[in-house]
The first five atom37 places (N, CA, C, CB, O) and aatype in JSON, in Angstrom:
{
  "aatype": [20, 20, 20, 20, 20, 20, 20, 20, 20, 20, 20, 20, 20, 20, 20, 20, 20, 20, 20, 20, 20, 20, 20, 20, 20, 20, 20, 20, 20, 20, 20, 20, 20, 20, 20, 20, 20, 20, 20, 20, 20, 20, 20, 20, 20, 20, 20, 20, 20, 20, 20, 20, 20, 20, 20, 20, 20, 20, 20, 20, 20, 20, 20, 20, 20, 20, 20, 20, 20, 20, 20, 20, 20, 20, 20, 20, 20, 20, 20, 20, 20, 20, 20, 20, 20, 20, 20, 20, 20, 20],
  "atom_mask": [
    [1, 1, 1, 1, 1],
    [1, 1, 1, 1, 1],
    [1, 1, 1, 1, 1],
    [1, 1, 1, 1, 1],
    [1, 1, 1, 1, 1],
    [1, 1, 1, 1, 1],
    [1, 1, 1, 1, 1],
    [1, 1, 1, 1, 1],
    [1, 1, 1, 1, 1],
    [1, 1, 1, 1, 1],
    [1, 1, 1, 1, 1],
    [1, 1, 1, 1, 1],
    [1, 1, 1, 1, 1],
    [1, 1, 1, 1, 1],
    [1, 1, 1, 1, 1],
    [1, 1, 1, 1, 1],
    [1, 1, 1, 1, 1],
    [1, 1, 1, 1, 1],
    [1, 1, 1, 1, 1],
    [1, 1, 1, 1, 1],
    [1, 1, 1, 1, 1],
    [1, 1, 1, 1, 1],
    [1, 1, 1, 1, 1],
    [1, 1, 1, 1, 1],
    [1, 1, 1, 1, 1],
    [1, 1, 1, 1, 1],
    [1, 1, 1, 1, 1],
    [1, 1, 1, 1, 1],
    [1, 1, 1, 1, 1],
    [1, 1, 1, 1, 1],
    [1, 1, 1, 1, 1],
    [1, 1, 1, 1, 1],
    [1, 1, 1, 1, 1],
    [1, 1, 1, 1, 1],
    [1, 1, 1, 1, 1],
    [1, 1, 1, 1, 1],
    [1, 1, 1, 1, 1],
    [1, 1, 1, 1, 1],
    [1, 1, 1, 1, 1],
    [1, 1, 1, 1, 1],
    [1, 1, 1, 1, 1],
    [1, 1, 1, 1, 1],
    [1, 1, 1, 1, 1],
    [1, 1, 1, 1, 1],
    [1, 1, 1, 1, 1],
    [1, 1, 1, 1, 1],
    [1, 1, 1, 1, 1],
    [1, 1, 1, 1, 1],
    [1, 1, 1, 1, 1],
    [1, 1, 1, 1, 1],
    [1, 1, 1, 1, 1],
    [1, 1, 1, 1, 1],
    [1, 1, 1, 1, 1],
    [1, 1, 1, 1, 1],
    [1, 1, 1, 1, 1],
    [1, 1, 1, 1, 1],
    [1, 1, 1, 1, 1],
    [1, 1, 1, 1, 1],
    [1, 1, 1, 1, 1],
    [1, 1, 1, 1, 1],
    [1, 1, 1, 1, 1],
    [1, 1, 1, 1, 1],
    [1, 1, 1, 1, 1],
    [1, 1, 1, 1, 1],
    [1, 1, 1, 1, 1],
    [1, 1, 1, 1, 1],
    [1, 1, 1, 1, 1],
    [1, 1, 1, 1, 1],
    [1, 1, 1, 1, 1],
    [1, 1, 1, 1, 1],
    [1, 1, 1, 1, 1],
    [1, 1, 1, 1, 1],
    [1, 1, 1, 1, 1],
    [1, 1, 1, 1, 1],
    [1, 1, 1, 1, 1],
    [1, 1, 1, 1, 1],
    [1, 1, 1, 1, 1],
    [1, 1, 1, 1, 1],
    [1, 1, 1, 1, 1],
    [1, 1, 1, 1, 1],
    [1, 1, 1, 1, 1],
    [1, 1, 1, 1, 1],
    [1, 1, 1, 1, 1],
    [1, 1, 1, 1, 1],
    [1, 1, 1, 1, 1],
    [1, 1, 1, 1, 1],
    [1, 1, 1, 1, 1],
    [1, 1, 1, 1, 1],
    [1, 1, 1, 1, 1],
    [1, 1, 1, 1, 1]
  ],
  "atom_positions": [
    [[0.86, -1.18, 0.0], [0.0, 0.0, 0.0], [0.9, 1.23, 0.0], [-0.98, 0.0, 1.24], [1.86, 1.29, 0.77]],
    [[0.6, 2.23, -0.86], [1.54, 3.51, -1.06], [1.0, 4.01, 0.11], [1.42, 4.55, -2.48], [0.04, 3.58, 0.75]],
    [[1.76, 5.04, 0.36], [2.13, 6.35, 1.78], [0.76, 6.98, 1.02], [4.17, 7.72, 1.82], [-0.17, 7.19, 1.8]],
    [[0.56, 7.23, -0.08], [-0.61, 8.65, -0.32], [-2.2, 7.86, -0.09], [-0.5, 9.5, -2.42], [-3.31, 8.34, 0.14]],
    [[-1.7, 6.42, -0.28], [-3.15, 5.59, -0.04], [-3.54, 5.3, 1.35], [-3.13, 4.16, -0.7], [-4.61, 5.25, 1.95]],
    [[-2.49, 5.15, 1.6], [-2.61, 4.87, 3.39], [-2.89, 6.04, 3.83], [-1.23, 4.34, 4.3], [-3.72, 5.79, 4.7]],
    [[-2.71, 7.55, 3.81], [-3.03, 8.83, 4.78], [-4.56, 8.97, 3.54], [-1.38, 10.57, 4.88], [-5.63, 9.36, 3.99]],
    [[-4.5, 8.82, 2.91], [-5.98, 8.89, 2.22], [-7.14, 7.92, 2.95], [-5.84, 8.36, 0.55], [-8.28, 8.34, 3.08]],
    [[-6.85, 6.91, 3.29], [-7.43, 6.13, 4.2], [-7.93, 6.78, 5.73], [-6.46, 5.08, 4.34], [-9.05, 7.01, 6.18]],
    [[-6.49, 6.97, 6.34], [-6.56, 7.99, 7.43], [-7.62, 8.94, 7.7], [-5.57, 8.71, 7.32], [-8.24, 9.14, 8.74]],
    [[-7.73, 9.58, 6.36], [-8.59, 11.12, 6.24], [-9.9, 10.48, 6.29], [-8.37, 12.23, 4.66], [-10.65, 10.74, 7.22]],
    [[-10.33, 9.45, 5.13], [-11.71, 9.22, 5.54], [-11.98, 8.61, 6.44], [-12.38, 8.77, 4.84], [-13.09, 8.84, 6.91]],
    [[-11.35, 7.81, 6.93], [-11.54, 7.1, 8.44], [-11.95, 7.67, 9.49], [-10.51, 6.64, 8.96], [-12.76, 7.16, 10.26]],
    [[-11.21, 9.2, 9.68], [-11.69, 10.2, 10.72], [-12.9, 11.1, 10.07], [-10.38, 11.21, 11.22], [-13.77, 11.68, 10.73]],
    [[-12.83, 11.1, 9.09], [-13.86, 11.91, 8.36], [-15.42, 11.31, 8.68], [-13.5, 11.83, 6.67], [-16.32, 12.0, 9.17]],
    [[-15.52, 10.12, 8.37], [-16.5, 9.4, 8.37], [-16.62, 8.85, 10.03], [-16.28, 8.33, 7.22], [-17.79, 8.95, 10.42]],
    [[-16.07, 8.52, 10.66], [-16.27, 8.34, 12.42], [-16.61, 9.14, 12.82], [-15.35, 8.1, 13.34], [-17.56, 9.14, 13.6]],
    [[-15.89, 10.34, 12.41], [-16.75, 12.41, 12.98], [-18.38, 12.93, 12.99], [-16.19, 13.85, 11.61], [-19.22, 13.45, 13.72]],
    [[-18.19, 12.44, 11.71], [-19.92, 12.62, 11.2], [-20.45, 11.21, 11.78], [-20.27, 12.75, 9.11], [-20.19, 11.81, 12.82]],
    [[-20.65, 10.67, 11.93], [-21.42, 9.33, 12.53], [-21.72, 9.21, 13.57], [-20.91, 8.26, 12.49], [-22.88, 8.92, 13.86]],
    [[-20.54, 9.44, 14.7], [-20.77, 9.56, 15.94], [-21.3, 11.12, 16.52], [-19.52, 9.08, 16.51], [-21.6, 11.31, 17.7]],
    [[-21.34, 11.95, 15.66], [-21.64, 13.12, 16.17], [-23.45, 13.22, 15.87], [-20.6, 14.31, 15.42], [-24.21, 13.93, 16.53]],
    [[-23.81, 12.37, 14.79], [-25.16, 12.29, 14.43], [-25.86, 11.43, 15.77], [-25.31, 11.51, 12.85], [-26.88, 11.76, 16.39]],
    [[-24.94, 10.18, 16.04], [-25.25, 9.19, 16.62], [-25.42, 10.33, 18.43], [-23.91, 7.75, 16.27], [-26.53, 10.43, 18.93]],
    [[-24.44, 10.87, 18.95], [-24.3, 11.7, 20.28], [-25.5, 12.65, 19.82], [-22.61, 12.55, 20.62], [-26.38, 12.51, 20.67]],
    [[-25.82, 13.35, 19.07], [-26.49, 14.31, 18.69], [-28.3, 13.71, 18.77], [-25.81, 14.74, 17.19], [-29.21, 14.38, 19.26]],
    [[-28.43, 12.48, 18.25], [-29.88, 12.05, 18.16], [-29.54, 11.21, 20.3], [-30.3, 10.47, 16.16], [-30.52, 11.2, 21.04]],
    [[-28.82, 10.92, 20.6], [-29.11, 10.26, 21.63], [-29.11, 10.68, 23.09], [-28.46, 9.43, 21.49], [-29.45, 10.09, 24.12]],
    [[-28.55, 12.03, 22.81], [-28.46, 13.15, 23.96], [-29.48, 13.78, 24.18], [-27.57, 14.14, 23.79], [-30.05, 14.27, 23.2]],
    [[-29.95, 13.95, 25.34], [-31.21, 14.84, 26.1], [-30.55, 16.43, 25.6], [-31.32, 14.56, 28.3], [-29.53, 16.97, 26.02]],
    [[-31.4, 16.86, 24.69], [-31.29, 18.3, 24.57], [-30.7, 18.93, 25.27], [-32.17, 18.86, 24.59], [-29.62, 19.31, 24.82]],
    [[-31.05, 19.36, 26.65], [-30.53, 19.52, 27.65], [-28.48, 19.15, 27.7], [-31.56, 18.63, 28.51], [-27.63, 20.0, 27.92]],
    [[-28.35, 18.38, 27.55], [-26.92, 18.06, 27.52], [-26.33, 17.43, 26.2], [-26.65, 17.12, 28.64], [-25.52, 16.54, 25.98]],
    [[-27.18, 18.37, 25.3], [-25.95, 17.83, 23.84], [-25.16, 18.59, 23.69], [-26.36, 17.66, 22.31], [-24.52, 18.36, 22.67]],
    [[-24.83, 19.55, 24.28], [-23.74, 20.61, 24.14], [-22.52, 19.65, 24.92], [-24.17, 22.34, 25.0], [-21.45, 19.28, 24.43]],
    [[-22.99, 19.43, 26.09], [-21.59, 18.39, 26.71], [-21.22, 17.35, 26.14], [-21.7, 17.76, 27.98], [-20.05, 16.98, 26.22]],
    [[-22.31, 16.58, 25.35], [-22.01, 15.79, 25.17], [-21.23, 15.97, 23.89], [-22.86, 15.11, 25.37], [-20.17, 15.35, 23.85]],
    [[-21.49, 16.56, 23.05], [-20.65, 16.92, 21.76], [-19.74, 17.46, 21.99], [-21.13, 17.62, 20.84], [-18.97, 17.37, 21.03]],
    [[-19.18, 18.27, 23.14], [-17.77, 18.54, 23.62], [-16.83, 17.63, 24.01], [-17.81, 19.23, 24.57], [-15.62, 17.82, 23.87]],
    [[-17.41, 16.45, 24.61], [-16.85, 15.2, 25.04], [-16.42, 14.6, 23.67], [-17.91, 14.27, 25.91], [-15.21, 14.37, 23.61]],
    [[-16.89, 14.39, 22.95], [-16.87, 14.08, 21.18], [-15.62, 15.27, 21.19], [-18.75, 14.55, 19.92], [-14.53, 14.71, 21.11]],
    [[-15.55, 16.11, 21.24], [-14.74, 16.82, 20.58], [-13.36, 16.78, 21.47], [-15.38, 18.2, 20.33], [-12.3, 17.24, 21.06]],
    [[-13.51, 16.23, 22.58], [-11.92, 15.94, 23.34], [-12.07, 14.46, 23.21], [-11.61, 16.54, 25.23], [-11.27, 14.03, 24.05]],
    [[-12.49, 13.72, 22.8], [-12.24, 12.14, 22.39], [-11.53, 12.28, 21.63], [-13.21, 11.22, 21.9], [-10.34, 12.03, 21.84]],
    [[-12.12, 12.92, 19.97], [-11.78, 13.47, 19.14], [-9.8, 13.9, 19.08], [-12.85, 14.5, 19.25], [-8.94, 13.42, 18.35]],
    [[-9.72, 14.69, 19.89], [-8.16, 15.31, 19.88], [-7.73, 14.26, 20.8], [-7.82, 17.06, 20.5], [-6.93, 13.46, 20.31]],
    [[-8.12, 14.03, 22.19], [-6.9, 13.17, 22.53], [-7.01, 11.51, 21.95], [-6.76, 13.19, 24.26], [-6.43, 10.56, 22.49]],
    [[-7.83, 11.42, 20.82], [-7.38, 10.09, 20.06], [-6.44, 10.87, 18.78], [-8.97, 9.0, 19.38], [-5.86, 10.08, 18.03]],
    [[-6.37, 11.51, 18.66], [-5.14, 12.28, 17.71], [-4.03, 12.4, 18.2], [-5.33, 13.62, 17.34], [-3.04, 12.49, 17.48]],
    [[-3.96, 12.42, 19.78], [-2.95, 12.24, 20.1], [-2.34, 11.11, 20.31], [-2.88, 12.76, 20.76], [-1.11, 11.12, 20.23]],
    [[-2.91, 10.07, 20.6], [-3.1, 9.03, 20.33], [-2.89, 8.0, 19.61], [-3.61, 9.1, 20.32], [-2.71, 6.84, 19.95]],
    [[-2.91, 8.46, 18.59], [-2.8, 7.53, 17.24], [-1.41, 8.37, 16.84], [-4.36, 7.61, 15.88], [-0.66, 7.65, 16.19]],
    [[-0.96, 9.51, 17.03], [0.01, 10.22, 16.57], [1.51, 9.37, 17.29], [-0.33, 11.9, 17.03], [2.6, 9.06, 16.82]],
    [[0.89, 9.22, 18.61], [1.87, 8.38, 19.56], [2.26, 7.07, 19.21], [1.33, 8.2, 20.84], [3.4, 6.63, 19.13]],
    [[0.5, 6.12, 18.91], [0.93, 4.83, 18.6], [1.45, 4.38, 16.66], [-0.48, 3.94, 19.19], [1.9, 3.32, 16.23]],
    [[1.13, 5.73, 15.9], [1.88, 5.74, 14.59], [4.03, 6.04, 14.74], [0.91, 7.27, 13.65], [4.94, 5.54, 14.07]],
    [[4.05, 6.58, 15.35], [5.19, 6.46, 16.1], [5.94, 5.51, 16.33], [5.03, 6.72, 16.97], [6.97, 5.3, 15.69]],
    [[5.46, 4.71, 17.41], [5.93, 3.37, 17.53], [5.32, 2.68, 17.07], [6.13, 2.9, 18.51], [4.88, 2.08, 18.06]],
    [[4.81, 2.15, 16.08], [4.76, 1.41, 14.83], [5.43, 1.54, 13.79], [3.83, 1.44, 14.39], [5.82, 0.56, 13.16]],
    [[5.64, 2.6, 13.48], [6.77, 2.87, 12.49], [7.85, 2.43, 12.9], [7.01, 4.15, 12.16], [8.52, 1.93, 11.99]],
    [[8.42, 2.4, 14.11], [10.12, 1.53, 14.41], [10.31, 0.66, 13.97], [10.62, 1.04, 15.58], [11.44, 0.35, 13.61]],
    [[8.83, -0.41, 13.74], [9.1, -1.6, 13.49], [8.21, -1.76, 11.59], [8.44, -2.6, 15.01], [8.62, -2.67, 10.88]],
    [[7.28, -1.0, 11.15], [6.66, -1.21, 10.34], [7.06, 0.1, 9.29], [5.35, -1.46, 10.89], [7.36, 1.22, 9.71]],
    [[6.99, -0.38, 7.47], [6.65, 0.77, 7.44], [5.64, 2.35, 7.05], [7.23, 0.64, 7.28], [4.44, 2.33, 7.32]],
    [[6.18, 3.42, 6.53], [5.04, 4.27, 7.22], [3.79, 3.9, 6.21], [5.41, 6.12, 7.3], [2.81, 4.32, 6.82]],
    [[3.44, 3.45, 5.24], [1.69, 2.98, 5.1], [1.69, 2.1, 5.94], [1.01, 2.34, 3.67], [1.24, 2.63, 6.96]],
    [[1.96, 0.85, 6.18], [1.44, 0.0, 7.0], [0.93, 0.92, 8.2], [2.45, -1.1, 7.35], [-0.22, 1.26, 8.5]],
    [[2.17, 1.22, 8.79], [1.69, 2.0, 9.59], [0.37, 2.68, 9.91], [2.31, 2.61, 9.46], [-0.46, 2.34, 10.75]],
    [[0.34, 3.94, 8.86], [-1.03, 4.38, 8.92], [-2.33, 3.78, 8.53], [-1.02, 5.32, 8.34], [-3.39, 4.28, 8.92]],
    [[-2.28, 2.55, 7.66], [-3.22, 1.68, 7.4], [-3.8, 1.21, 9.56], [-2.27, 0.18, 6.14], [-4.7, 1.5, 10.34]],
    [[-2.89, 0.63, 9.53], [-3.25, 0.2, 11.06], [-4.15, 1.53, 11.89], [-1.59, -0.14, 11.98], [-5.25, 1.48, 12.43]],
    [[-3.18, 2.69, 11.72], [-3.96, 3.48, 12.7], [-5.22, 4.05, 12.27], [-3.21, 4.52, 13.16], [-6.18, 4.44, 12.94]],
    [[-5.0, 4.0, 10.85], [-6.55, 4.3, 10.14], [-7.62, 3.46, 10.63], [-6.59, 4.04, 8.52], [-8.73, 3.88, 10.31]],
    [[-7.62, 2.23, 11.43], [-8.64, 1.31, 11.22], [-8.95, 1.51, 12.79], [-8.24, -0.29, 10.53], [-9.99, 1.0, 13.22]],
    [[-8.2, 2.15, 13.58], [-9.06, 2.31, 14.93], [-9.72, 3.01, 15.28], [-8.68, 2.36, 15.79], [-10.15, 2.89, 16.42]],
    [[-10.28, 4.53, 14.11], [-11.31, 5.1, 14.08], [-12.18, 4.76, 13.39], [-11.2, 6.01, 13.95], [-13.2, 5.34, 13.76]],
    [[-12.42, 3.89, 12.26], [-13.32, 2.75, 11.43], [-13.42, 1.54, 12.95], [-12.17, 1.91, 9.57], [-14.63, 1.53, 13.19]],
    [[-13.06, 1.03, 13.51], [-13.73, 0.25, 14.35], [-14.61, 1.1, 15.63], [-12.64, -0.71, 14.87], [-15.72, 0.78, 16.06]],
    [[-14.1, 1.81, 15.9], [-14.99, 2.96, 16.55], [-16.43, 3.17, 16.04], [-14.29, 4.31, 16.34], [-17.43, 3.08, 16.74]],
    [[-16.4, 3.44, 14.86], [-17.96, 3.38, 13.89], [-18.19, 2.77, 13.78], [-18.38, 3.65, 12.86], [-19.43, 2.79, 13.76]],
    [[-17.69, 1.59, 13.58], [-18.82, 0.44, 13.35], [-18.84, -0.24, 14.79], [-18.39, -0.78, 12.01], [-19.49, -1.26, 14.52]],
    [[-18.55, -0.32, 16.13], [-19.43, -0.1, 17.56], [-19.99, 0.35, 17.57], [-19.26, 0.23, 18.53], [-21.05, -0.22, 17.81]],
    [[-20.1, 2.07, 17.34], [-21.13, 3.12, 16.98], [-22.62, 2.43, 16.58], [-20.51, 4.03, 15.65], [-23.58, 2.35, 17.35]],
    [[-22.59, 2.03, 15.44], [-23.23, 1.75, 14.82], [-23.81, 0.55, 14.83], [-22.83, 2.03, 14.1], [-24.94, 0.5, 14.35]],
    [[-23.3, -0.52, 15.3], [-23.63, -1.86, 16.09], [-24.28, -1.52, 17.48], [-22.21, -2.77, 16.37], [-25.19, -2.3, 17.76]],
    [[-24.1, -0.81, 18.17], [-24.62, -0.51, 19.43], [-26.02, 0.19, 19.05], [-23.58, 0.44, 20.32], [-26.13, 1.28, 18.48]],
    [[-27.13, -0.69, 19.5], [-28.53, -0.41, 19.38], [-28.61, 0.59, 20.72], [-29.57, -1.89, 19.38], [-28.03, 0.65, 21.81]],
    [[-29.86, 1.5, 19.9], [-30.06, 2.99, 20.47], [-30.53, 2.02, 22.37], [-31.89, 4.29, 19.25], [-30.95, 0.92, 22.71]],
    [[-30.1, 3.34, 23.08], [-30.79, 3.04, 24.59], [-31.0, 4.5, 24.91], [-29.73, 2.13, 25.88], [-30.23, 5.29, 25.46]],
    [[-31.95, 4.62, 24.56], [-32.69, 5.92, 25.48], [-33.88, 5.27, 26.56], [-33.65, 7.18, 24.25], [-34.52, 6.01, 27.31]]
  ]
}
């Protein structure tokens, strides 16, 4: 897998987990607290950037950089599809 396919991956991976879970927090939050709750989304959000910035890091010592980002691309795609497997509980 090329380096431009693998961070192309990356982009929609977060692209598409952003919008999903924010629809998903957005329909499942009491009015009342969708502002927190979409803030919470939005520091999940960065400190899994930091996150993945850390564990692309050390993956790269040993892998290289597409693999790399292929891997870290897929732990915001498994995120959505829990999302999305997890039946509503209101």
């Amino acid at each position: 897998m090329s380096v431009v396919a693998a961070v192309s991956l990356g982009f929609i991976a977060f692209a598409t987990t952003q919008v999903i879970l924010t629809d998903r927090i957005s329909s499942l939050a009491a009015p009342t607290q969708r502002g927190a709750a979409l803030g919470l989304l939005n520091l999940a959000f960065l400190v899994g950037g930091a996150i993945g910035s850390a564990a692309a890091g050390a993956l790269a010592r040993t892998l290289d950089p597409a693999d790399t980002l292929a891997i870290v691309a897929l732990l915001p795609l498994l995120g959505t599809a829990a999302a999305i497997a997890n039946p509503e509980s209101k």
